[in-house]
C-alpha positions in Angstrom: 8.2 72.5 104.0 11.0 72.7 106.2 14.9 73.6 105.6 17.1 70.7 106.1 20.1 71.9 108.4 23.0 71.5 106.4 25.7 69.4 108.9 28.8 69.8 107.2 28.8 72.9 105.4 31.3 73.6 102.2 33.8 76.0 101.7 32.7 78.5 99.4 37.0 78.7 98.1 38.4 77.2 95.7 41.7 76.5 93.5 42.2 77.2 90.2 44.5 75.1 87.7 45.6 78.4 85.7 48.0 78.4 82.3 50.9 81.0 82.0 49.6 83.2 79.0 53.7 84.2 78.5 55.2 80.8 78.8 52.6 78.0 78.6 53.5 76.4 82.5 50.6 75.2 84.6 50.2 77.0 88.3 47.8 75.8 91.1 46.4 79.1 92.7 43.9 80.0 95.3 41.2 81.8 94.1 41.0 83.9 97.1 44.5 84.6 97.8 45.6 87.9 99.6 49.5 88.4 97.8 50.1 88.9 94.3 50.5 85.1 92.6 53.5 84.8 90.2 54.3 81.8 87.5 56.5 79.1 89.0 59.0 79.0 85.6 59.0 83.0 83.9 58.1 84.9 86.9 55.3 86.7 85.3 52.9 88.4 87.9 49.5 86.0 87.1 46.8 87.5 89.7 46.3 90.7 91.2 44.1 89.9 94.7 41.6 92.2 95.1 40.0 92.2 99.0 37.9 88.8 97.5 38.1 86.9 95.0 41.4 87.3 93.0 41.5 88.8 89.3 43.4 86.6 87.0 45.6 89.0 84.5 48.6 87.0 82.6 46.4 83.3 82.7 43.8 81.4 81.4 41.8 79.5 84.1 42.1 75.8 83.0 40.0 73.6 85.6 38.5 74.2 88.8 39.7 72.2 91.5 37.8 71.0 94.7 
């Protein structure tokens, strides 16, 4: 059998719809983002990137988005 070529390929990033664990506000972050993320309403630092994917510390990943 033979591979299809794939025409349009996808982007293997995404964002994450992400829950403050300290004050309960609701973020939009990129899941491969290179600078610290912080929470919109306390402040609170809520990723830490890490040369990839980022690691998600103070929040609780809600939905995956596109």
């Amino acid at each position: 059998m033979r591979k299809r070529k794939i025409l349009v390929p996808m982007p293997k990033s995404r964002f994450y719809k992400v829950m403050c664990k300290n004050c309960g506000a609701e973020n939009i972050i990129f899941d491969r983002a290179s600078f610290p993320t912080k929470c919109k309403v306390c402040g609170t630092q809520l990723v830490k990137p890490t040369g990839g994917k980022v690691e998600v510390i103070n929040a609780e990943i809600i939905a995956e988005l596109g």
